[in-house]
N, C-alpha and C positions, 0 to 999 in steps of 0.2 A: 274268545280266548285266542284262537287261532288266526284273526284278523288283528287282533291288539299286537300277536308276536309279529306278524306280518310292515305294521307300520313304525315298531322300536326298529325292522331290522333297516325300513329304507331309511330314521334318521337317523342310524347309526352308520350308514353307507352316505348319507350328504355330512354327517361329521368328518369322516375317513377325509372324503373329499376337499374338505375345505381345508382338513389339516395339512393335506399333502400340499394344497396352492398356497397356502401361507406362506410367509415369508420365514425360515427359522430364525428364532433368537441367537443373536452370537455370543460364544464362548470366551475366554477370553483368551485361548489358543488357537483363535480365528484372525491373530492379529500376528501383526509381522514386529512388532514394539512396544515395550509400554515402559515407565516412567512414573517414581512412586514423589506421590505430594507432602509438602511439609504438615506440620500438624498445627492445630489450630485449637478454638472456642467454638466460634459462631456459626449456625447454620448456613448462613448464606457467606461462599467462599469464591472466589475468585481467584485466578492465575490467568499469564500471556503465552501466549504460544509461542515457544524457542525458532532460530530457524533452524535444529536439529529436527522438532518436530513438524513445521511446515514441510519440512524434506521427506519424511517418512511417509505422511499424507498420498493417498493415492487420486483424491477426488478433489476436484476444484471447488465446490460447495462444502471442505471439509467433512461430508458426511461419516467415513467411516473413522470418525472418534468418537468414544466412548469412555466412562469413568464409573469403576466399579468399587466395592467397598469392599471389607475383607470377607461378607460373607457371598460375594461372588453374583449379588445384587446390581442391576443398573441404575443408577440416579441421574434422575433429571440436569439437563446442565441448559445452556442456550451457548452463543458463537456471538461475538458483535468484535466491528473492526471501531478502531478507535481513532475519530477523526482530530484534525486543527479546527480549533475553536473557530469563529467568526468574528473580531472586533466588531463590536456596535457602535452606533449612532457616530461613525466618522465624519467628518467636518473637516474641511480646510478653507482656511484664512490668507488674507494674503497677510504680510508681515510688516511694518514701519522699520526704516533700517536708515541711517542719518552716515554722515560725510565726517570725516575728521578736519581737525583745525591746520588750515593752510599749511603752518613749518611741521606738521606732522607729514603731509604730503610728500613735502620736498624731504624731509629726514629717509622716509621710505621708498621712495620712488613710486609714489600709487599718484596716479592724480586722477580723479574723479571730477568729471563732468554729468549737472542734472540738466535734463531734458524736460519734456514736458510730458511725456509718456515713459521713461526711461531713464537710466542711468549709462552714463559710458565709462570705465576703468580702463583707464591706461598704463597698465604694468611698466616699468624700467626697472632690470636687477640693477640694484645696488651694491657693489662687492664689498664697498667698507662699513656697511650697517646688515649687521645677523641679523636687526630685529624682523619680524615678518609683518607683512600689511595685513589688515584686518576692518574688518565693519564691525559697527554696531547694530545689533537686532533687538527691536522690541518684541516682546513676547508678550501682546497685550489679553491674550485669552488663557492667562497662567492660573487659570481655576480649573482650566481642563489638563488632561495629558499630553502635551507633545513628544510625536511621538515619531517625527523625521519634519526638514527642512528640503524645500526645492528651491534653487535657481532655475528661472527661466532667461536664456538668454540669447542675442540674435549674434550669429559668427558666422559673414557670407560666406569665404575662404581658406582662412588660415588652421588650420588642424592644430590643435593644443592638446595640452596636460597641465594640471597644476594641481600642488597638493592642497589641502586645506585641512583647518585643525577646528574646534570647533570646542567653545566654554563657557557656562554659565554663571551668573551673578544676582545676587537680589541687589546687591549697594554700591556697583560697580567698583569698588576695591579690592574685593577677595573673591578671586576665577577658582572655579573648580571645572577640572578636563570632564566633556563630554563624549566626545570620541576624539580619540590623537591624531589616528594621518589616515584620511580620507583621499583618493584619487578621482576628482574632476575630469571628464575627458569630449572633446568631440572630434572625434577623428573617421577618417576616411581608409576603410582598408578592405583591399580585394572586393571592391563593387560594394560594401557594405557598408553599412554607416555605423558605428558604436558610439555610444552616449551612452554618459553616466552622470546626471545633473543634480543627485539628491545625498544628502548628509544624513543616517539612520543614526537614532542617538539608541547608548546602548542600554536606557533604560529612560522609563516616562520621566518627562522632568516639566518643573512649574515654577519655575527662576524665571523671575521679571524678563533681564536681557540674557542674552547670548552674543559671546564674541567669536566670530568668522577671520579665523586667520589666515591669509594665502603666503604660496610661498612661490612667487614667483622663479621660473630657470629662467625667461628671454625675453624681450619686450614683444608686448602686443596689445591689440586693444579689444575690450569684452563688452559688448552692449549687455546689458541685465535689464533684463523688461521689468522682473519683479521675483520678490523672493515671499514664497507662500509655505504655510508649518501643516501640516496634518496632527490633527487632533483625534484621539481615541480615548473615548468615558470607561470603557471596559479593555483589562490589561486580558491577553490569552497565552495560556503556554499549549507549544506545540511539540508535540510527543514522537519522535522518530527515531529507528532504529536504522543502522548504516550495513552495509556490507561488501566488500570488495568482490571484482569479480577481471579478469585479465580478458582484451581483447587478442583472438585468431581468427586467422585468416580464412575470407571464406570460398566460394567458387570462382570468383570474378579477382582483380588485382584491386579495385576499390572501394571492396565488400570485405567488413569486419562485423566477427560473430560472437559473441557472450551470452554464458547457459546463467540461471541463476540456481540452477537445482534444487530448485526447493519453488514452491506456493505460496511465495510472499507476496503480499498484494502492493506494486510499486508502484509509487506515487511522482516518482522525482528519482533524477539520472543530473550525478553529476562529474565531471572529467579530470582527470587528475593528471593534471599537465606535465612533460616531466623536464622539459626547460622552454625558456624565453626565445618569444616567435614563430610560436605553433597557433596557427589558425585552420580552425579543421568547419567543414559546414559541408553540409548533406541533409539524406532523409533517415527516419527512425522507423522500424518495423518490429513486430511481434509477433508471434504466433506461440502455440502448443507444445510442448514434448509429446511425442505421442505415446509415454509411457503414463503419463498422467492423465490420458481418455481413452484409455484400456476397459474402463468400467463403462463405457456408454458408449462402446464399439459393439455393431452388430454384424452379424457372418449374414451378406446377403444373400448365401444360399441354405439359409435355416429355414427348414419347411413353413414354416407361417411367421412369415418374414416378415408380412405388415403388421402384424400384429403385435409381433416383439416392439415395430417401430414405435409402434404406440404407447406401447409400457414404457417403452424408455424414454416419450417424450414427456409421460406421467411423472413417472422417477425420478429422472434426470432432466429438469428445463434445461441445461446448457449443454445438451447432445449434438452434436455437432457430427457429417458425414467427411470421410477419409480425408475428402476434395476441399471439404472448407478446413479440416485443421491443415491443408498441410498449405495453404495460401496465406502469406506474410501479410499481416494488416498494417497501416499506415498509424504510425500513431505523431508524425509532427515532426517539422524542420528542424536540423540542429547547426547552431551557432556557436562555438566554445572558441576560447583564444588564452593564451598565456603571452601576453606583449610586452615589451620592457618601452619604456615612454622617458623621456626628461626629468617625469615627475617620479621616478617607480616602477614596477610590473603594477599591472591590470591583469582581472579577471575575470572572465565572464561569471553570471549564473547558472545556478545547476538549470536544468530540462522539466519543465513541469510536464506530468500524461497522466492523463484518464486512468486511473486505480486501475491496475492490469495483472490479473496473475499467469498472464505470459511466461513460464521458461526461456523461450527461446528468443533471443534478440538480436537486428540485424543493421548494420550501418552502415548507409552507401553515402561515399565520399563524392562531392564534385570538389572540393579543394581542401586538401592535397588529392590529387590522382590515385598517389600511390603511398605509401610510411612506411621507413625505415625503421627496420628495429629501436632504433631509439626513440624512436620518435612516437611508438603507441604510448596510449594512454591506458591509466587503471581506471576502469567505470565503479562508481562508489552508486550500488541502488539504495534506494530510501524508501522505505514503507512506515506507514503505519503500524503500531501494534495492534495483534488479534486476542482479544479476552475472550478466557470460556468463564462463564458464574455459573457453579450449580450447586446443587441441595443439600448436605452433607448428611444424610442418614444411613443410621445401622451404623458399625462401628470401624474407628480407622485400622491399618493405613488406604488410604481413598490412591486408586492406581488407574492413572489414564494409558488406555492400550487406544493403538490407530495403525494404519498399514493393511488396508485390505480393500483392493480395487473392486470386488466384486458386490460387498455389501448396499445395503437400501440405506438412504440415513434414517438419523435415530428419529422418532415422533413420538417423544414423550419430554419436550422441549418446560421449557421452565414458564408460567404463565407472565403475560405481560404486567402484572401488578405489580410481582418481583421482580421483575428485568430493570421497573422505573424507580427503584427504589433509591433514595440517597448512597451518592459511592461512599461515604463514611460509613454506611450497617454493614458494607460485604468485608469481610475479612482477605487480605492478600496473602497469597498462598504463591511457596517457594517451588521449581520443579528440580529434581535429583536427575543425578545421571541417567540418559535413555539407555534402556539396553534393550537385548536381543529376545523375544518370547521363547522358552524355550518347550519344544512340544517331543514327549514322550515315542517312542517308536512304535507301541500299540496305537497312540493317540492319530500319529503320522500316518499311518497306517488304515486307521480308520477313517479318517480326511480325506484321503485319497480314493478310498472307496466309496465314498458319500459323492466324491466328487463324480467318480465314474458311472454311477446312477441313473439312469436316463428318468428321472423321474414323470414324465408324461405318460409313456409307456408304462410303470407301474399303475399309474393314474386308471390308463384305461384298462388295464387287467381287472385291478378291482372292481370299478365299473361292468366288465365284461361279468367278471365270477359274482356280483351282486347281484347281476341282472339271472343269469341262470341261478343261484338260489333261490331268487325270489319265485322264477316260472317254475322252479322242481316243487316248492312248497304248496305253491297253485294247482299242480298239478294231483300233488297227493292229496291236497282237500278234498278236490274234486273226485277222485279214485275212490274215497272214504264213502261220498255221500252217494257214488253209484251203487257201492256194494251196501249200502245201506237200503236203497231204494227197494234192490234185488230181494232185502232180506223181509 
């Protein structure tokens, strides 16, 4: 009997134990925001993360989000970022493209010479004929997509611009516009070369020909090696959401700095020029806010300091020390321009980079030196959308709270069965205004004081007063069975 009481009390002292090192379940006044979901049918529901709440977000792995139901239940949900499709099985052709009838030439001023590898055009404007010169394109692979036009063409010298307009036909009588005014360019500026040789039609087409209209501003002449279509069997829509962000100045005179405030994962940076003849090129850097790795920051004079490091490289894979967040990473050259040309302004493309959820972002100029107030630009990021899908059980309204640097993430994630499930069975679900958690002044109160807790120290007290329970109980056995002896 007194052996049986003996071994309830040490598992009831390794229960003590293991509850004090658990991790506790969080409240839902453990969070700094939450955001009530639209109402639905179906169990399996889905919504995107705003950038109000990527902003609220304390952890880069989004870990401390959570979605609870009204009876203050946690349900399952999973995190997936949502990428641009892949066109499949692309192909490109090169394209058959034919000469116009002699007094067509002379009408337009285009005179076309064939080579034996090439084509030579020799533009002359014509001031009394609007009409514009143009080619004929066979489109002999019109069972597939076309889905852009290249010229390839040889220009030793002379730096051009010309526009071109670009329309399709099954029966060459009746054109329909493909794209209207395109800017051709191969020019020479600040050490750099810009070229733009391809025509993007703005949507797949499968018309026999196409007609290539130039519009000549000055004479010169264009060798064209060969004109080739990119074909794609599979159409992709690609899903992105934009957001402004103002360049300031940062330590140096040719160092510009832009926060994004929030944990959006950006994919693409593009420059929003604000007049004609601004060419800017440099390098691109990112790095951390360090308000957003607060949660996997360790005090390296905390008594068992390696140990911590260890949990948090458990916890947290993307732990990172003081030194490495506070060091700007390289994320790629930048090239942007707003140029006005013969033909029109030109523009460059946005900035592709490595999915980054960087805050902090840094732009060092080699030309210009320096920018005039007028002369910055507005940085437009671009991400992907973040979906949560989770479980809808127990009863609505279903309320995701987030905002809390110090939490574990949630591991009760949604199985991979349902993650693969057709996107027509999850239900899309609406988010209502964020607001503020609001926590009680007892509750406040009590937080604070849980917070102030040394819990190790508790740990070993127990441990301590378990251990002398256990030896006083030992002790008095043993007292029993001498005076028993005696008797």
């Amino acid at each position: 009997m007194k052996t049986g009481f003996i071994i309830k009390l040490t598992v009831l002292v390794l229960l003590i134990t293991q509850a004090v090192r658990a991790e506790p379940t969080p409240a839902q006044q453990d969070f700094a925001y939450f955001a009530t979901l639209s109402d639905g049918k179906q169990s399996l529901r889905q919504f995107e993360l705003t950038y109000q709440i990527l902003a609220g977000l304390e952890r880069q792995d989004y870990g401390d989000l959570r979605i609870f139901n009204s009876q203050n239940q946690l349900l399952p949900f999973s995190i997936s970022q949502t990428e641009a499709q892949i066109y499949q099985n692309n192909d490109v052709y090169n394209l058959r493209f034919f000469r116009l009838a002699d007094n067509s030439n002379r009408r337009s001023g285009l005179h076309i010479e064939f080579g034996e590898n090439s084509t030579r055009f020799s533009f002359n404007t014509v001031t009394d004929n609007p009409e514009p010169n143009y080619l004929l394109i066979e489109n002999q692979h019109q069972n597939d997509e076309l889905q852009s036009i290249k010229l390839d063409w040889q220009q030793p010298d002379t730096a051009f611009s010309i526009k071109v307009k670009l329309e399709s036909s099954d029966d060459l009588q009746n054109w329909q516009s493909v794209n209207d005014s395109v800017t051709l360019y191969d020019l020479k500026y600040a050490g750099t070369s810009l070229l733009q040789n391809s025509v993007n039609l703005s949507a797949a087409n499968h018309a026999k020909y196409l007609r290539l209209s130039f519009l000549p501003s000055s004479s010169f002449t264009l060798q064209i090696e060969k004109i080739s279509g990119e074909y794609r069997h599979n159409t992709s829509v690609e899903r992105e959401n934009w957001e402004d962000f103002a360049l300031q100045p940062g330590e140096h005179p040719n160092e510009w700095l832009f926060n994004t405030g929030s944990l959006i994962p950006v994919t693409k940076l593009e420059f929003k020029i604000p007049a004609s003849g601004l060419f800017y090129q440099g390098s691109l850097y990112s790095k951390n806010d360090e308000s957003f790795q607060s949660s996997t920051l360790i005090n390296r004079h905390h008594p068992n300091f390696k140990h911590e490091v260890k949990r948090a490289l458990h916890r947290y894979p993307e732990y990172r020390t003081p030194e490495q967040r506070n060091n700007w990473r390289y994320q790629g050259s930048v090239t942007q321009y707003r140029l006005l040309t013969a033909s029109g302004e030109i523009f460059s493309a946005p900035i592709r980079v490595p999915a980054s959820k960087d805050t902090q972002w840094k732009l060092v100029l080699n030309q210009p030196a320096t920018l005039l107030p007028e002369q910055l630009s507005v940085i437009k990021a671009v991400w992907h959308p973040v979906m949560v899908t989770f479980l809808a059980q127990g009863n609505p309204p279903y309320k995701v709270f987030f905002g809390n640097e110090k939490i574990a993430p949630f591991n009760a994630a949604l199985p991979p069965t349902i993650n693969n499930v057709p996107i027509e069975t999850v239900e899309a679900q609406n988010i209502k205004a964020v607001e503020k958690v609001v926590v009680s002044n007892q509750q406040q109160k009590l937080k604070v004081a849980m917070k102030k807790i040394n819990w190790q120290k508790v740990l070993l007290w127990l441990l301590l007063c378990s251990g002398v329970l256990i030896m006083a109980v030992m002790a008095y056995q043993l007292y029993l069975r001498m005076n028993q002896k005696k008797d």
